[in-house]
C-alpha positions as MATLAB code, in Angstrom:
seq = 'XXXXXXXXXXXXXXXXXXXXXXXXXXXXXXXXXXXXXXXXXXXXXXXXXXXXXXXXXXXXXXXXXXXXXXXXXXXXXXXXXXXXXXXXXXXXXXXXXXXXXXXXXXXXXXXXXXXXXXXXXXXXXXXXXXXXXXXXXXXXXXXXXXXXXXXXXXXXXXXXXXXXXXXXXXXXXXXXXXXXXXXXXXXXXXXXXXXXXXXXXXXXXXXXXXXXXXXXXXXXXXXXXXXXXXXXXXXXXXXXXXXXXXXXXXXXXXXXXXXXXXXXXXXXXXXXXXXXXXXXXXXXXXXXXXXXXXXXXXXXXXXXXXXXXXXXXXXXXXXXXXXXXXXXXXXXXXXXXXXXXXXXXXXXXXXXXXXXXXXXXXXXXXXXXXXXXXXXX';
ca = [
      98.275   97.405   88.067;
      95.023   96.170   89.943;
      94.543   97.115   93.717;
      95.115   93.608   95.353;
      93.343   95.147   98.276;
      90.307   94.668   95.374;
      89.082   91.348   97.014;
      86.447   91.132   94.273;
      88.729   89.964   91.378;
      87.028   87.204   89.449;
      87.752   83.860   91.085;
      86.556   81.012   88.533;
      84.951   77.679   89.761;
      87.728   76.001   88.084;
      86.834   72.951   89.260;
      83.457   72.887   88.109;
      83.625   71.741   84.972;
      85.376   68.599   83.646;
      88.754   69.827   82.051;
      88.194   71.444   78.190;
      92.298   71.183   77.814;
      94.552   69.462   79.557;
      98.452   69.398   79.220;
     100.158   66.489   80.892;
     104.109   67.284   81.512;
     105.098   68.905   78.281;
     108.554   68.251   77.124;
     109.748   70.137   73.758;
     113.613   70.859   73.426;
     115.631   71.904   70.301;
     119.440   70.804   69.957;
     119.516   69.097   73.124;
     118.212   71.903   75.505;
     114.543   71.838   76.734;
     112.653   75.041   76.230;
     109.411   73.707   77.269;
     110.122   71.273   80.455;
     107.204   69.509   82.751;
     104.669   71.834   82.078;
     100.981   70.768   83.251;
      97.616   72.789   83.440;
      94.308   72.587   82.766;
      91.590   74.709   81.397;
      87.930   74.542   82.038;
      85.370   75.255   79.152;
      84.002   79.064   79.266;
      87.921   80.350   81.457;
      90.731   81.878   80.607;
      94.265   80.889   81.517;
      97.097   83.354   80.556;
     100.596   81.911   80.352;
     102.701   84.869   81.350;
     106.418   84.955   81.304;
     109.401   86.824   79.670;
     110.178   86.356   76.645;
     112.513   82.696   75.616;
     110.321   81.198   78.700;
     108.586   78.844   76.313;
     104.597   80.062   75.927;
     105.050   80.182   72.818;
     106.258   77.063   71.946;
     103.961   75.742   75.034;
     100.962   77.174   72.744;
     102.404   75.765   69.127;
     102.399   72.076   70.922;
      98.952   72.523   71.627;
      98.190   73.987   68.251;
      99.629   70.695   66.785;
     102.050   72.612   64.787;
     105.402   71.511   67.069;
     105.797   67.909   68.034;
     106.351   66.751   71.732;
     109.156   65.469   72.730;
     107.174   63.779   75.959;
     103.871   64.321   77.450;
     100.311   63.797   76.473;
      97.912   66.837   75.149;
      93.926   66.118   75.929;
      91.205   67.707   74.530;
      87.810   66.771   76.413;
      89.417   63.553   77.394;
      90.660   62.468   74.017;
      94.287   62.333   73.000;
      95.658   64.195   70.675;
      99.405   64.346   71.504;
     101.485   62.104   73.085;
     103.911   59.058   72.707;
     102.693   57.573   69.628;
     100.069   60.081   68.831;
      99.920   63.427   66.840;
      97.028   64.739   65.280;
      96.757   67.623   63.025;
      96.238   70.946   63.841;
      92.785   70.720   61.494;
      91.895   67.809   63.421;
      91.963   68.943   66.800;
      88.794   71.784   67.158;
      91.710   74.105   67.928;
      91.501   78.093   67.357;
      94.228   79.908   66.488;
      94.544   83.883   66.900;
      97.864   85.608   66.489;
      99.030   89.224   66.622;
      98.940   89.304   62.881;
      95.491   88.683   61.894;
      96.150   88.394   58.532;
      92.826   88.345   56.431;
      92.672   87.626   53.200;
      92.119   90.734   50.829;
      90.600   89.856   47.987;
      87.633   88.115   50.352;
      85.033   90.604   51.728;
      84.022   90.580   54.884;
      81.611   88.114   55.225;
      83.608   85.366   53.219;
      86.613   85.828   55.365;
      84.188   85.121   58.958;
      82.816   81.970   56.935;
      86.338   80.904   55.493;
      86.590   77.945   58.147;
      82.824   76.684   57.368;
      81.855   74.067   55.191;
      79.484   75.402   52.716;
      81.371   78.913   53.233;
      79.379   82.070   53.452;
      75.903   81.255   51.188;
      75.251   78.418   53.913;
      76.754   80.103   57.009;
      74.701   83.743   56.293;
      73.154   83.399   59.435;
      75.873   82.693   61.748;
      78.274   85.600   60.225;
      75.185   87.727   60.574;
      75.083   87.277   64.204;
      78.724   87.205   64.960;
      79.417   90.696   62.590;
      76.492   92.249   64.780;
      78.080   91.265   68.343;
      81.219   93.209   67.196;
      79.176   96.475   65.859;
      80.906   95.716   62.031;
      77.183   94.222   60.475;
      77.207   96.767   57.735;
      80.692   95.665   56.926;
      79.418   92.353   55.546;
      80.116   93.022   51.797;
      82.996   94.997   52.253;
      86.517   94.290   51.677;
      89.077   95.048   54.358;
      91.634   97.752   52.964;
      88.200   99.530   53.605;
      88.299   98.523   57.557;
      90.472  100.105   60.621;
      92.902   98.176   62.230;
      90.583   98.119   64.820;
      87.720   96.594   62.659;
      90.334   94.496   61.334;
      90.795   93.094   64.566;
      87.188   92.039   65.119;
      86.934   90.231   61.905;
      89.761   88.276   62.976;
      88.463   87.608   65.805;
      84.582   86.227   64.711;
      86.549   84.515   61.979;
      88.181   82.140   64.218;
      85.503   81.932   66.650;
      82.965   80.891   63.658;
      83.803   77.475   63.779;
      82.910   77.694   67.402;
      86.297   75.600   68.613;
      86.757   74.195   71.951;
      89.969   75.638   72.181;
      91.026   79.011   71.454;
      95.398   79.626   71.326;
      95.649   83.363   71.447;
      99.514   84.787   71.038;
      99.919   88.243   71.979;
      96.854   89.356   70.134;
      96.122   92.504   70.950;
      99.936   93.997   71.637;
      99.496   95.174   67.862;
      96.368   97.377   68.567;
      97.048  101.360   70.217;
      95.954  101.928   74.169;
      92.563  103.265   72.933;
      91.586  100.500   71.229;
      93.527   97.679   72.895;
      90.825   97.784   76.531;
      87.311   97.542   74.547;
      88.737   95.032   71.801;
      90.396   92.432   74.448;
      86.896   92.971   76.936;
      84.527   91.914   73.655;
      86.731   89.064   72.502;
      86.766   87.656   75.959;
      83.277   87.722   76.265;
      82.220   86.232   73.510;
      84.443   83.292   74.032;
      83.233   82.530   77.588;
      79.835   82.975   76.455;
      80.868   80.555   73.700;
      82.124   78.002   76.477;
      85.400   78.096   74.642;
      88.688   77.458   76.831;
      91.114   79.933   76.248;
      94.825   79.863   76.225;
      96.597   82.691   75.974;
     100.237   83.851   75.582;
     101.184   87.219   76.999;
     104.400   88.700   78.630;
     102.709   91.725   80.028;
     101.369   91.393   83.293;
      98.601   94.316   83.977;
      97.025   92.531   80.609;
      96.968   89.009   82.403;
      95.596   90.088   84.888;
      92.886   91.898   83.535;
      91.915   88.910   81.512;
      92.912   85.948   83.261;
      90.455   83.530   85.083;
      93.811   81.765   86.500;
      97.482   82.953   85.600;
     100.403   80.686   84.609;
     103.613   82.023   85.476;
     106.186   79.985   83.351;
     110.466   80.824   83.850;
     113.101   78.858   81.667;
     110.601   76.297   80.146;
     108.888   75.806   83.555;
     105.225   76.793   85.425;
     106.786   78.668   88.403;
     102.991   79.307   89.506;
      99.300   79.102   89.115;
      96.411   80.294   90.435;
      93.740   83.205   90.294;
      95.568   86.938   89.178;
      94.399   87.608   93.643;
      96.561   85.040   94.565;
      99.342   84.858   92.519;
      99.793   88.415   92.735;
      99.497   88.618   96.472;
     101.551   85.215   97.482;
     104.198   85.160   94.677;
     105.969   81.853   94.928;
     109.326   83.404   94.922;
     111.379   87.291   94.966;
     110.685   86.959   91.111;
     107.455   86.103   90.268;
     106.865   89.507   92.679;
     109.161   91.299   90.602;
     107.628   90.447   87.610;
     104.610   92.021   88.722;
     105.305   95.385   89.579;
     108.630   97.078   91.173;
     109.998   96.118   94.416;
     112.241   97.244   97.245;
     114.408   93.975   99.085;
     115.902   94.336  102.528;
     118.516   92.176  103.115;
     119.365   89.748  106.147;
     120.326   86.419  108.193;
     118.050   84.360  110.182;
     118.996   84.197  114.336;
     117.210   81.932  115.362;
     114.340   81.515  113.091;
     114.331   85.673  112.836;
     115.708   87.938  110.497;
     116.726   90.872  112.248;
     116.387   94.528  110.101;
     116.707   98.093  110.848;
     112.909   97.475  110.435;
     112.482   95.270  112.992;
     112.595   91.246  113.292;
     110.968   89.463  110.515;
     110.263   85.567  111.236;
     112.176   83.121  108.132;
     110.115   80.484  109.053;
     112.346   76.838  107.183;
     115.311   78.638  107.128;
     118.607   77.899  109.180;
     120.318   79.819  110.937;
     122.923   82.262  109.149;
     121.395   81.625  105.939;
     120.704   85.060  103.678;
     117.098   86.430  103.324;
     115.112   88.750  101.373;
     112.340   90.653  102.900;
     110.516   92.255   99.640;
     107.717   95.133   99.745;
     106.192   96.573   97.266;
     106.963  100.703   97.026;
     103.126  101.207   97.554;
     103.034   99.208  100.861;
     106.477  101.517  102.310;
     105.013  104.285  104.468;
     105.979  107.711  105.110;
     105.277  109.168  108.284;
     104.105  112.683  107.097;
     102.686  113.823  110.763;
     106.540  113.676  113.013;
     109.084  114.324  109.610;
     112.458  113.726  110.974;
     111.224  113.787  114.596;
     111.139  109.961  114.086;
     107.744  108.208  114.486;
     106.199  106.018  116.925;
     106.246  102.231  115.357;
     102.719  100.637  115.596;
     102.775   96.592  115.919;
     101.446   96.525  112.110;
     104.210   98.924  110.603;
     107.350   97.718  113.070;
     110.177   99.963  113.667;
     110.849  102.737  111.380;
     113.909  103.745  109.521;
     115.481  107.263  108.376;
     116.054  107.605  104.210;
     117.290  111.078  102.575;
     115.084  112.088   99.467;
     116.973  111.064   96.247;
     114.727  112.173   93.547;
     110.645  112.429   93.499;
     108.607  111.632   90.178;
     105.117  112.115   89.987;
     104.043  109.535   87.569;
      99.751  110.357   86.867;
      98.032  108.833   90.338;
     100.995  108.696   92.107;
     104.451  109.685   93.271;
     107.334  107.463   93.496;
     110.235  108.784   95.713;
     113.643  106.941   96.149;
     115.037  107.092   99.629;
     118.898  106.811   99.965;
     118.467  104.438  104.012;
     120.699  105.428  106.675;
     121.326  101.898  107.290;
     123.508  100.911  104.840;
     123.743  103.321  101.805;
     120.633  101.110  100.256;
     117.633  102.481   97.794;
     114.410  101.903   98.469;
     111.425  103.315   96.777;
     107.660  104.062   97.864;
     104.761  105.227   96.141;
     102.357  107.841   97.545;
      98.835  108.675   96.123;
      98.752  112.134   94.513;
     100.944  114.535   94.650;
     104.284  114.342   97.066;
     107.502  116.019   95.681;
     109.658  116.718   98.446;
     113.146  118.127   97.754;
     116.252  115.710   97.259;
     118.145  116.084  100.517;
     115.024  115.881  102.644;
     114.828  113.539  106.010;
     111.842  111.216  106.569;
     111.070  108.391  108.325;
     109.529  105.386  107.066;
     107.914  102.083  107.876;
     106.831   98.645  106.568;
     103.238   97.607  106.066;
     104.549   94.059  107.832;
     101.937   92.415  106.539;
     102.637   92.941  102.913;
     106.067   91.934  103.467;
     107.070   88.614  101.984;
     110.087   86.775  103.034;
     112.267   84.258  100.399;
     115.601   82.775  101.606;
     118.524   84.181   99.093;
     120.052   82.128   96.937;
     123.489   81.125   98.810;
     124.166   80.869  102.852;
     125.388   84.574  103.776;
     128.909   85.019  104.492;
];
């Protein structure tokens, strides 16, 4: 996962260009249930906007409504200010400038190369020579032109796909999970080229994926969709760093939650008092942290540190188990408190023995505070 502390994540002027795609409160449900509910975004020509969710949270079916090939139930779908879905509308998919790539790229065998690039151009591949030309040489596969692809990698495979839907240059390009097919080695430089040539295109992408580290990596804004609904948006920074809710953090990487009830507009914690700002008194909290921001004091061991105003009041754990997991360890604390587990994650190499006393601390300001879902008691 990206350092968040990295405050030079790509931040898009998403604002600066009129909107390529815009989805106006999406409605789509089958047998009487909605599975795609309110939804509304926009995407600027030349950005990419990931919808990110588990799977059964509707991108999918977000991303066939767009494609034309599911019908709205309400809503209104725009495509540089023209309508082409909505109450008594529904163009074609063919008619909308849409792209479409999926995980199965699916080109056609008994077409080489070059004829599968120029399948989507009229005149096909003796009038379009020039344009496959240039697209086969920005993915490196030039002297594949005649070839047919049984004779191509996966990989190359991949990139054929991908200049064969970007030929037509669309406006739109609906990517759904397209790369989750491809191994680790080939997945990073694959994703990085396809990008690029679609911003450089102007294309606005959408683009379904359930894996976070990926969105983030490719996402000029993130849309974070739950039970047919956009939970959140915003650039991969700032959703990652203010998550609207104790899931949306979840969803991003592991966390630890301390439980308690606000006192007068504080949550008290063997921690330390946390402030709940907008939520009564002897209503539940959650205070969640990710393991990375959970200190260990490694200079006083079971001494018990000094707290600093920035890490609060510490708290005794005993060692459960230590993992070291490539560029860091995890270790799972068993909290005097109350019994509880909480986990942090220390650069390198830190494998202390199961049993083992230490005190740790809160990086407060990494700390964020949702009320629970029910009044406690």
């Amino acid at each position: 996962m990206p350092d968040e502390n990295d405050r030079t994540s790509r931040v898009p002027p998403l604002d600066a260009s009129p909107p390529r795609l815009e989805l106006d409160g999406l409605m789509r449900r089958f047998a009487g249930r909605a599975v795609v509910e309110g939804v509304s975004l926009t995407v600027a020509p030349g950005t990419v906007t990931c919808l990110l969710g588990p799977s059964g949270c509707g991108k999918s079916t977000t991303l066939r409504l767009v494609a034309g090939v599911e019908h709205l139930d309400e809503g209104r779908i725009l495509i540089d200010g023209r309508e082409v879905a909505g109450a008594r509308r529904h163009d074609p998919p063919e008619a909308r400038g849409v792209g479409l790539m999926f995980q199965d790229f699916a080109l056609f065998p008994h077409l080489t190369v070059g004829q599968n690039v120029a399948f989507g151009l009229k005149g096909g591949l003796s009038r379009h020579r020039a344009r496959v030309g240039e697209l086969l040489e920005r993915v490196h596969l030039s002297a594949y032109l005649d070839a047919y692809p049984h004779a191509l990698s996966g990989g190359e495979q991949q990139r054929v796909a991908l200049v064969r839907a970007v030929a037509p240059r669309p406006r739109v390009m609906l990517m759904d999970e397209p790369f989750s097919g491809l191994d680790n080695r080939l997945r990073d430089g694959i994703r990085d080229e396809t990008l690029e040539i679609l911003r450089e295109e102007g294309t606005a992408v959408l683009l379904v994926t359930h894996e976070p580290e990926e969105a983030m990596r490719m996402a000029d804004e993130i849309a974070l969709m739950r039970d047919g609904q956009l939970v959140q948006r915003g650039a991969p920074y700032n959703v990652y760093n203010a998550p609207a809710d104790r899931s949306a953090a979840a969803f991003f990487s592991d966390i630890n939650v301390i439980h308690g009830v606000v006192e007068g507009a504080l949550t008290r914690t063997p921690f330390g008092e946390f402030l709940a700002p907008g939520v009564p008194d002897g209503h539940a909290v959650e205070i969640v942290i990710r393991p990375q921001h959970l200190r260990i004091d490694f200079d006083r061991g079971g001494k018990g540190p000094n707290p600093t105003p920035e890490d609060g009041v510490p708290a005794r754990g005993i060692v459960e188990r230590a993992r070291f997991i490539g560029s860091e360890s995890l270790v799972e604390f068993r909290m005097d408190y109350d019994g509880s587990i909480l986990k942090a994650a220390v650069p390198s190499v830190f494998l202390p023995k199961p049993g083992t006393a230490l005190w740790l601390m809160l990086r407060r300001e990494r700390c964020f505070v949702f009320p629970a879902s029910a009044p406690a008691g």
